[in-house]
KERO-408902 format. One line per field, with one value per atom (N, C-alpha, C): x, y, z; residue number from 1; residue in one letter. Coordinates in nm, 4 decimals. Example, Ala and Ser with C-alpha at 12.3 -4.5 7.8 and 13.67 -1.06 7.14 Angstrom:
residues 2
px <- c(1.3190|1.2300|1.3200|1.2850|1.3670|1.2900);
py <- c(-0.5690|-0.4500|-0.3300|-0.2250|-0.1060|0.0030);
pz <- c(0.7800|0.7800|0.7800|0.7080|0.7140|0.7870);
seq <- c(1|1|1|2|2|2);
type <- c(a|a|a|s|s|s);
end
This chain:
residues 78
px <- c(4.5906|4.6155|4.5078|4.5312|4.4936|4.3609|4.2316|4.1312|4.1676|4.2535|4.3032|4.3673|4.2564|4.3003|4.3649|4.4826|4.5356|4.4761|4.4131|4.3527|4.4587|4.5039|4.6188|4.5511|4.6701|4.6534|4.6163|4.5781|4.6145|4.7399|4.7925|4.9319|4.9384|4.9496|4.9616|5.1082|5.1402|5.2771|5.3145|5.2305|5.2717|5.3594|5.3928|5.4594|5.5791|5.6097|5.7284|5.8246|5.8752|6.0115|6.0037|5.8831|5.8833|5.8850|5.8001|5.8067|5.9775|6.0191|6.1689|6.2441|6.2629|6.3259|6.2837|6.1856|6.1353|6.1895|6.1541|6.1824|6.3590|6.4617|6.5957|6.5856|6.4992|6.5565|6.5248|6.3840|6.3430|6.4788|6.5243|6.6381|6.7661|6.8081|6.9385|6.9094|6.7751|6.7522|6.7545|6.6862|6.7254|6.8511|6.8910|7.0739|7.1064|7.1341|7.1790|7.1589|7.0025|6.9276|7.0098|7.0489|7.1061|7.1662|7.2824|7.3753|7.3457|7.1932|7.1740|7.0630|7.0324|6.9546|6.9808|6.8993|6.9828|6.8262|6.8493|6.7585|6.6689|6.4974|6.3920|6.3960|6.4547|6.4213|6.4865|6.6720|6.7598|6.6824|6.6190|6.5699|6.4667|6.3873|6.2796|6.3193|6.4406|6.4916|6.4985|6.5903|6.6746|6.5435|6.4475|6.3058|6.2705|6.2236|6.2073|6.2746|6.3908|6.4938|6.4681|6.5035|6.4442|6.3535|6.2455|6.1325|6.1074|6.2357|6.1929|6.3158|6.4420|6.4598|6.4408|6.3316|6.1896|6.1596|6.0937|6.0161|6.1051|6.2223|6.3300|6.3705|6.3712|6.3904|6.2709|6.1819|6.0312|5.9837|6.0102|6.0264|6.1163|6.2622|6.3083|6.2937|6.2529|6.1939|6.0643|5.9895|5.8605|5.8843|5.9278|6.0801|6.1082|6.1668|6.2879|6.1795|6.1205|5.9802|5.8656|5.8555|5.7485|5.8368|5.9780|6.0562|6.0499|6.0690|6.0934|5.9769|5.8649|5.7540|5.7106|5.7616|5.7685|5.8683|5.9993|6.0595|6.0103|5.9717|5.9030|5.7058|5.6744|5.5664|5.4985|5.4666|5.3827|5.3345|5.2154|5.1611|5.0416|5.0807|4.9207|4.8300|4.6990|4.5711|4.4860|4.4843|4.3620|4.2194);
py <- c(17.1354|17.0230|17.0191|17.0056|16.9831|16.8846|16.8603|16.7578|16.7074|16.7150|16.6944|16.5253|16.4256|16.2850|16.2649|16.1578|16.0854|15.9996|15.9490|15.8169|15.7707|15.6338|15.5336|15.5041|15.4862|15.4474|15.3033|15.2254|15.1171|15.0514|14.9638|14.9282|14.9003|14.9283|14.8287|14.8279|14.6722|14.6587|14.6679|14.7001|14.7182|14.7910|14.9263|15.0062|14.9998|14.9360|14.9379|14.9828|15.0055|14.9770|15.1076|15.2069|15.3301|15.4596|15.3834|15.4267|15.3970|15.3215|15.3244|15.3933|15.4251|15.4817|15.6243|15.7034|15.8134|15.8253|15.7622|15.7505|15.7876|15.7422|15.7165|15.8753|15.8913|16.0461|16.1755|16.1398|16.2501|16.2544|16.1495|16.1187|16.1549|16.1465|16.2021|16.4174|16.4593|16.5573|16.6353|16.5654|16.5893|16.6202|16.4909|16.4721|16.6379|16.6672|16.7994|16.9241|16.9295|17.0349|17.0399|16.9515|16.9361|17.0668|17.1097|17.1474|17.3282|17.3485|17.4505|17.4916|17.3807|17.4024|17.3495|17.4307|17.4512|17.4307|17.4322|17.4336|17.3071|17.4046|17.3132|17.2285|17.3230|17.2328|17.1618|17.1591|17.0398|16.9058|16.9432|16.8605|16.7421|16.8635|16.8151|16.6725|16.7479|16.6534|16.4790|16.5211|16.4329|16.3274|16.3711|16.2932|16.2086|16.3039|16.2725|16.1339|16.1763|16.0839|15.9460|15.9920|15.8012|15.7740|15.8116|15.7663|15.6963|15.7646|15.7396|15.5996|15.5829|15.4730|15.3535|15.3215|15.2551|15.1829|15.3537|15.2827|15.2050|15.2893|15.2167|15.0361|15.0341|14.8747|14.8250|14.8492|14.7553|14.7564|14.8681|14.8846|14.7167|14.7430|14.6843|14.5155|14.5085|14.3846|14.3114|14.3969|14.3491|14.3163|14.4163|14.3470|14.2188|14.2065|14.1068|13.9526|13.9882|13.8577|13.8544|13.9407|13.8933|13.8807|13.9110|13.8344|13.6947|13.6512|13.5603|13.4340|13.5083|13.4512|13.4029|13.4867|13.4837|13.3718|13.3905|13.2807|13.1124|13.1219|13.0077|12.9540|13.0734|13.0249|13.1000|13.1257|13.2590|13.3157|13.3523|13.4828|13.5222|13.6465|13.7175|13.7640|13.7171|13.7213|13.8345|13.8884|13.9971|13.9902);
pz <- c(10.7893|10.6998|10.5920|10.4867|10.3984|10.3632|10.3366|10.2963|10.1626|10.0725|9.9901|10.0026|9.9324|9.9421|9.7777|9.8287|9.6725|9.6767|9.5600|9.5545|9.4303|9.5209|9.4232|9.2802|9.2238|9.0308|9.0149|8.9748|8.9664|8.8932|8.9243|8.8849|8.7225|8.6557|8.4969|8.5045|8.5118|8.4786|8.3537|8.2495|8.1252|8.0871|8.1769|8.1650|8.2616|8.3190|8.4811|8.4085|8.2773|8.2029|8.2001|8.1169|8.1114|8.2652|8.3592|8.5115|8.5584|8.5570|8.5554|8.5609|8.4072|8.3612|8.4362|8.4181|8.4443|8.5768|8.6866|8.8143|8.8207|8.7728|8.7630|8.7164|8.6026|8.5413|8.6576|8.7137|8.7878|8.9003|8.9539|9.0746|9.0446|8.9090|8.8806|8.8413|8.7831|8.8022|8.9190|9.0011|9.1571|9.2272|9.1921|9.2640|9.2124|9.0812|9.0227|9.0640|9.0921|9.1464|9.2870|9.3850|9.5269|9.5519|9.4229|9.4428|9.4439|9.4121|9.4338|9.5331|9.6440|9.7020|9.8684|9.9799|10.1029|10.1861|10.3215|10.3960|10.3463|10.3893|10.3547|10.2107|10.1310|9.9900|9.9641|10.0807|10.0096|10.1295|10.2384|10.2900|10.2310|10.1274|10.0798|9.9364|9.8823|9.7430|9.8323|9.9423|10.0036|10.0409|10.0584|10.1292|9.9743|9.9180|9.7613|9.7041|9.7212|9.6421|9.7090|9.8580|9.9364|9.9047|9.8516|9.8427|9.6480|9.6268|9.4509|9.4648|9.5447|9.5451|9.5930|9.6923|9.7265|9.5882|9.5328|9.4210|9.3121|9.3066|9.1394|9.2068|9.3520|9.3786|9.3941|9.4086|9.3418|9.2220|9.1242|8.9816|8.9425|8.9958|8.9138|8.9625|9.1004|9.1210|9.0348|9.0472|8.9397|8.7922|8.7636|8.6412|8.5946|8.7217|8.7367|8.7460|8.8830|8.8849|8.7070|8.6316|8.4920|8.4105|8.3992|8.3162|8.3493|8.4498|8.5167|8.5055|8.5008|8.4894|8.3026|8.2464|8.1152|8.0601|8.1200|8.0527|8.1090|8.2647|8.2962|8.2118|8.1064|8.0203|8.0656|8.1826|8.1937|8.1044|8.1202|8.0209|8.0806|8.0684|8.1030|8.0087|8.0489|7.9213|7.9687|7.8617|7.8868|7.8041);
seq <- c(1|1|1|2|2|2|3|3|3|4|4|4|5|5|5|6|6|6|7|7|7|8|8|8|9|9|9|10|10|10|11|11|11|12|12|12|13|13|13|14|14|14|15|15|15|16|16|16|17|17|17|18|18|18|19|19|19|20|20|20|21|21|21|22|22|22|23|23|23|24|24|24|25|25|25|26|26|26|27|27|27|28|28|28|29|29|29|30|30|30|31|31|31|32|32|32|33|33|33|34|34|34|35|35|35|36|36|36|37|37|37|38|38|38|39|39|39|40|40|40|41|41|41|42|42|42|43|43|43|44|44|44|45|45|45|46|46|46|47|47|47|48|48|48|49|49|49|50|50|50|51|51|51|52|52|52|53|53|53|54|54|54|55|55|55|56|56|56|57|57|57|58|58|58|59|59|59|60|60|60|61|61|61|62|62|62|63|63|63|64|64|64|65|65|65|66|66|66|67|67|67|68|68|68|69|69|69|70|70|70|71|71|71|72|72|72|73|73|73|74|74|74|75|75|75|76|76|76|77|77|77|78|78|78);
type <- c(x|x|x|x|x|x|x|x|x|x|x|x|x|x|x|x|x|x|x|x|x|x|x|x|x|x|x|x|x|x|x|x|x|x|x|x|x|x|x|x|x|x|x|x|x|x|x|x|x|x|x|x|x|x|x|x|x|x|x|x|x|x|x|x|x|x|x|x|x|x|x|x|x|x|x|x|x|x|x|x|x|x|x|x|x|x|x|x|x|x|x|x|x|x|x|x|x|x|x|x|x|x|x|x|x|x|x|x|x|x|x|x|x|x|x|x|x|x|x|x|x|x|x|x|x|x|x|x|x|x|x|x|x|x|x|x|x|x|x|x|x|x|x|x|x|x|x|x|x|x|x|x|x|x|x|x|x|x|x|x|x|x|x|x|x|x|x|x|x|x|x|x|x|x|x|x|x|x|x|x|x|x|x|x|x|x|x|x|x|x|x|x|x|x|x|x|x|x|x|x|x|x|x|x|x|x|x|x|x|x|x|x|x|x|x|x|x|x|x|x|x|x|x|x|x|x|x|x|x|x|x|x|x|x);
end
């Protein structure tokens, strides 16, 4: 195994709209790729993909909650 640590990003929701999107593109690239791939690697997309739609429903939750927060006056100050 590997000593090789990820150390997390910090979140800027500034961008969730652009992570989104990206996320949806890498997943429909995927889906495509499926059709030419077998064994370990169609195993591997299939892992992938659950894991990128995780992220596209907390993407689009966080979304959904600073819109939300915005039209209730919200604002965030930097």
């Amino acid at each position: 195994m590997s000593d090789r640590r990820i150390t997390p990003q910090p979140n800027d929701s500034a961008n969730n709209e652009e992570r989104l999107e990206n996320t949806i593109g890498n997943m429909e690239a995927a889906e495509e790729a499926m059709a030419f791939a077998d064994g370990k690697e169609l195993e591997s997309i299939k892992k992938a993909n659950a894991r990128r739609k995780e992220s596209i429903e907390g993407l689009q939750s966080e979304i959904k909650t600073q819109n939300e927060s915005r039209i209730n006056g919200y604002h965030e100050y930097l």
